[in-house]
Each structure stands twice: as C-alpha cells, then as structure tokens.
Phi, psi and omega in degrees: 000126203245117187221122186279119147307005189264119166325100195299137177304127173287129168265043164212201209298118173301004172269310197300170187278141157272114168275324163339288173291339167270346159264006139283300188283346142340288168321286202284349163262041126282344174281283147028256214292335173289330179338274205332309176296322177325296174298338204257337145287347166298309192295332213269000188257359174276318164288170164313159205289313189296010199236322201321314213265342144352281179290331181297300178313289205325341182278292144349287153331298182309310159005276190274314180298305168324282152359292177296305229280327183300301164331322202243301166235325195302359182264355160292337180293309174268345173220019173259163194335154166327150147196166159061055147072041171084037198249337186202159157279190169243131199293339188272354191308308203227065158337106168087340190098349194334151159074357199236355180311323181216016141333128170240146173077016156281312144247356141229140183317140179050006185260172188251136174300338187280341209280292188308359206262296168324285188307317180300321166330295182291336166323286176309330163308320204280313200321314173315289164345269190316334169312306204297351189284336201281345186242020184307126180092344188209014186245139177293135201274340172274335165304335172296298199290345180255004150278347172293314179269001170259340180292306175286008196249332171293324224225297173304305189295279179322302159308326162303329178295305207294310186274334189226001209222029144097015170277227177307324168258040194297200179271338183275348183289190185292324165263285212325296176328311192268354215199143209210067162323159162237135143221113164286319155225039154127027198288286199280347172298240207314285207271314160300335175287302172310302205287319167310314157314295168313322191287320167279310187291345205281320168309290186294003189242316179093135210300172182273165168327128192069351183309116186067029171229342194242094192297019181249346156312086170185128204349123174287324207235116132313307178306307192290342175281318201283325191294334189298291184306277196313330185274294196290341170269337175308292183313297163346321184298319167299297174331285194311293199294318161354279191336310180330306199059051193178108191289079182209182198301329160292343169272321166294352173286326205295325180295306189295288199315311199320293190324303214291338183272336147337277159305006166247346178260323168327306201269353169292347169272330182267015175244343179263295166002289203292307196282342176286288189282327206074041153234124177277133172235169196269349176291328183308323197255348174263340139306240232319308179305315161333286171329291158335276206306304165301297208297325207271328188310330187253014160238333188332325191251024186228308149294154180276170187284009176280319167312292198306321187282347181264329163337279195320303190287310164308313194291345178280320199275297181291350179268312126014270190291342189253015140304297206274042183261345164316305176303319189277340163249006166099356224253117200258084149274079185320302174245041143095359161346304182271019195235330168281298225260306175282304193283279176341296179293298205304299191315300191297332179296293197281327171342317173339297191272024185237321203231008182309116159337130175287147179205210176270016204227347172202157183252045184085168176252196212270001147270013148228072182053013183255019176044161190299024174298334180235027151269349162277335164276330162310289176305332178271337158317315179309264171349288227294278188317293152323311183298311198292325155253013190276291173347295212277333163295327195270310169272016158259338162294309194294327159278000166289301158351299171259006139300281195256329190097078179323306174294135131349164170280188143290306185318328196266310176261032205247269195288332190120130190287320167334260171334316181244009155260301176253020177067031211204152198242150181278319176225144189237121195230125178061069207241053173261145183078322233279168207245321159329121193211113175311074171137018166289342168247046164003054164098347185298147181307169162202144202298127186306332149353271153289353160311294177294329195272298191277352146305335191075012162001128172222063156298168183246221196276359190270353196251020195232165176261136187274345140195111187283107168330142160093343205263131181279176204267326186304309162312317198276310180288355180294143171324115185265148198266000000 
C-alpha cells in the first residue's frame, strides 16, 4: 500500500494564522501534557504502597522543573540556531522566549511559535518523567529535581537539536547531510534517550533493598496501573498525530497507526504471557499497550496501517520477554523502563527499515522496495543517541550522587519514601493505637516504626521492629499487602 506522505502545499503567507492548525495543536499539547500525570498513576500503582506518592511527586516535579528550565533556555538550546558545529541551538537567541510571544510561522506554516514552543515542552516533561520509573523507591526528591534540570538541558536538549531542531542529523548537519534517519515523534528523543538513562542512573544509584529477594516487591494498585495506562494511550493520539504540527491526512494516519499498533501490542504481550505463564494478566495488558505505543512513535506517520499492526504486535512479544532480562542480570530497573522504552523505541526506531513507506524523505524499507537503504541510518542514529546520553547520564547521577547524595538511607527506604521525604502517607489502612499524623514531624526523621505503620508498609517481617513502644499487638500483626 503505497500513501504519499507530502503535504499539500499552502497557498497562502506561512506567517498568517492557520486557525485550523492552531486549535489542534492546541488540543493535542494538552494531550501532551495530560501524559504525564497519566505516568505517574501508572508508575505510582506500580510500586509499594509506602512509595506511591514518591513516585507520583517524581512525575510532578519532572513538571514544575522542566517547564521553567524550557522557558529560560532549554528550548533555545534544541531549537534555536545552529551553534558548536550543530551540536546545541543557541539558548541566547530568544532568552526567556523573549521576541517569539506573537510570532507565527516559525516552525510551522500558519502555527503561533508559543503554541509550537508549548508543545515541544511537554515532550521534554514526560521524557524527563519516563526515568524515574527505572529508579523508583530510592531517590531523594531535591536530588531528582536538580538531575531533571541538568538532564534536560544536557542530555534531552541537545539530542532534540540533533533530531528536530536542524542539527547533526539536520540535512544540513554532520550525519544528516550524508544520511537521512526518520523519528517522527520520538522513538530516539524521548523514549531511547528516557529507557538509556533510566538504565545508567539505575547502575549508579544501586539496586533497592530486597531485590529479587524480598517477594512483597511488586505492584500495590493494578487498577491505578490500568487508569495510568488508559490516560498515556489517550494522550499519545496528541503525542503521535501532534508531531505533524498540521491538521491534515498525516496526522490522521499517524492517529489511526497509533490506535491500531496499540491494540496489536497489548495482545502480543498478552499471548506471550498466556504461553509462557498460563495467564493473560491486566499488568500485561497495560504493558503491552504501553510498549505498542513507544514502538509506533518514531513511525507513526511513515508506515502503512498494516506496517503499524505487525510494528505493534512484534513490540508486545519482545518487550515481554525483555523484562525478564533484569533478572538475569542483575540490573534493578524497577519499572521496566528500559524493556519498554528502550527495547521498545530501539524496535520501533530500526522498524523504519523495514516497513517504511516510499515518500519524498525515504525510499522505503525492505518490504516495501527500498532494500536495507534506510536501515542504516536508522541504526546509526540509534548508536549515536545511546551513546550520548547513556555517557552524559551516568555523569550527571554520578556527580550529583557523590555531592549531595541521590539515594535514601536504608532507614528511610526501610521504613518508607513517603514518609521521610515528604512527610505524607498515600493511604491510611488500619490506624488503630497508632500515634502517627502526617505532618506532626514537620520534616524531623521519624521511628521507623512509625513510619511503616502510617505508610501501611508492606515490607517484610525482617523490615518491622518487633516492638516499636506504643505499638499495639493489632498493629504488629496486621495484614501485609
């Protein structure tokens, strides 16, 4: 099936407003921009009960820091002029945004430059996000924010350049010029670049307590994974169809692939489940769609929809089996981050050369008559992009790490993350005798005892004090989740 990807041309001035194009994208970076929250009930329904709110701030965060830091430079660094032979834009062009409030037709024809400055934002938000699930349970919440804001400006920005904002792989850059990658929306921005990441701070920060020893490791809320999950495929339609920057038959293709490589990777994740385990599980299926959803991002608008559903259906089976590569190496990626994200986006990247459409930007992949021509550049993108941020991650968690201290104690991640980070409990489950208030110790450590008890801690019995003064036999005996 041969679907010409070329735009009809406008005829008229790309400075005047597309009202059209501007109340999609409107729309759709608020689709963007719902992800996020999205993730952070997937993420916070993944972990123990005493962690949720943890993981949730960590999303949050990713937010508040991110947001600002784009505004002030990082989006000049990915999409302002060339500088240092393409390597970054320059952050000084439009300071602040300064000059760009009522531009139009800067980076697309008939869009207002803030609209497009907004969307790209939320890019950088969630990507910023999608880490923290791989270090989940053990990170200090000011130490997070300040690797958010050197990650993203280091790490995030500068790859956004290379890939969207006319840098190394522009036409004109240093790879682009000899070599012509497709990401349509972000297989190597976002999800390899997030899944690489997660994966190197996770080295340097080190597994959590109990891993793969302590059988109370393992989702609290399932129901909180599946609403995370319905909200991150809702949002994705904005994510994918976005990308276009243009209400036209490519953003509707880009939407339809989206649904359809979705719905082929839930059931390639839940049939490797059922033959593997004898079970279809609902964690399975919200992994899976999850999966779907990254492998389709950097093809979505290049393939046909027959392309998308074996994209979709290959990223569920393999994203499947490459959770359980943690185990075998030891490696404490807490929510699968890199098995999703990585393994996924790496799929999804080099699919290109395989199921790509012929158009005016490729000459197709190798089923549909272009030979391994645009597989190669597919792969060096990949490399490039894995090298540069697994380097540059590892040495911004290792110095932060060894400054201020990334990690938790034991004690604190012992007793619950909640709690001694932020003074606050997700649920108060059995609070007979308990003594315990959320916000009575205004930041003072507080006995691990009591910690746990008002986490609902579900740790196991070597992690409970066997008698905490005060502690009631109801407490200490109570049902562990």
């Amino acid at each position: 099936m041969n679907i010409s990807l070329l735009n009809v041309g406008m005829a008229v001035d790309p400075t005047a407003l597309d009202p059209g194009a501007t109340a999609w994208m409107l729309a759709a970076s608020a689709l963007v921009l719902l992800m996020t929250p999205g993730l952070a009930f997937f993420y916070g329904g993944l972990v123990r009960m005493k962690s949720v709110l943890n993981i949730m701030m960590m999303s949050f965060g990713a937010m508040g820091v991110v947001a600002v830091v784009w505004a002030l430079w990082g989006y000049g660094l990915a999409f302002g002029p060339d500088t240092m032979a393409g390597l970054v834009g320059d952050p000084f062009a439009n300071p602040g945004l300064s000059g760009l409030t009522s531009t139009i037709g800067g980076k697309a024809p008939g869009l207002p430059d803030m609209v497009f400055i907004g969307f790209q934002a939320t890019f950088a938000i969630i990507t910023v996000a999608l880490i923290s699930g791989a270090v989940a349970e053990r990170v200090r919440f000011g130490p997070w924010l300040l690797f958010a804001a050197l990650w993203v400006t280091l790490v995030y920005a500068p790859i956004a350049h290379w890939v969207w904002g006319g840098g190394l792989f522009g036409a004109t850059g240093i790879v682009g010029s000899k070599i012509s990658a497709l990401d349509f929306a972000g297989g190597t921005v976002v999800h390899m670049n997030a899944g690489i990441a997660g994966l190197m701070l996770a080295v340097v920060l080190g597994k959590r307590l109990g891993f793969m020893k302590d059988p109370n490791i393992r989702p609290h809320n399932l129901p909180f994974v599946m609403l995370g999950a319905g909200l991150l495929w809702f949002g994705w339609f904005g994510f994918n169809a976005g990308s276009e920057l243009a209400a036209d038959a490519t953003a509707g293709l880009a939407w339809t692939n989206t649904l359809l490589a979705t719905s082929a990777a839930l059931l390639g994740w839940l049939l490797v489940e059922r033959l593997r385990d004898g079970h279809a599980t609902s964690l399975g299926a919200a992994s899976g769609a999850v999966a779907g959803l990254v492998a389709v991002t950097p093809a979505c608008g290049f393939v046909d929809p027959i392309g998308a559903i074996l994209i979709g259906a290959v990223a569920g089976a393999v994203c499947a089996l490459a959770v359980g590569l943690k185990f075998r190496l030891g490696l404490d990626d807490s929510l699968d981050v890199v098995a999703v994200h990585f393994v996924g986006g790496l799929w999804g990247t080099l699919s290109l050369g395989f199921f790509a459409v012929p158009s005016v930007k490729t000459e197709g992949g190798l089923f549909y008559g272009g030979g391994l021509t645009q597989f190669w550049p597919q792969i060096l993108t990949a490399l490039i992009v894995t090298a540069w941020s697994a380097i540059m991650t590892t040495l911004i968690g290792y110095a932060i790490h060894k400054t201020m201290g990334m990690r938790v104690s034991e004690a604190s991640e012992r007793s619950g993350i909640d709690v001694t980070e932020h003074a606050e409990t997700a649920y108060e489950l059995l609070m007979v005798g308990g003594t315990f208030h959320p916000g009575e110790h205004h930041g003072k450590p507080v006995p691990p005892g009591a910690a746990a008890d008002a986490a609902g801690d579900a740790g196991t019995a070597a992690e409970m004090p066997a008698g905490v003064p005060g502690q009631s036999q109801v407490e200490r005996g109570r049902v562990r989740t």
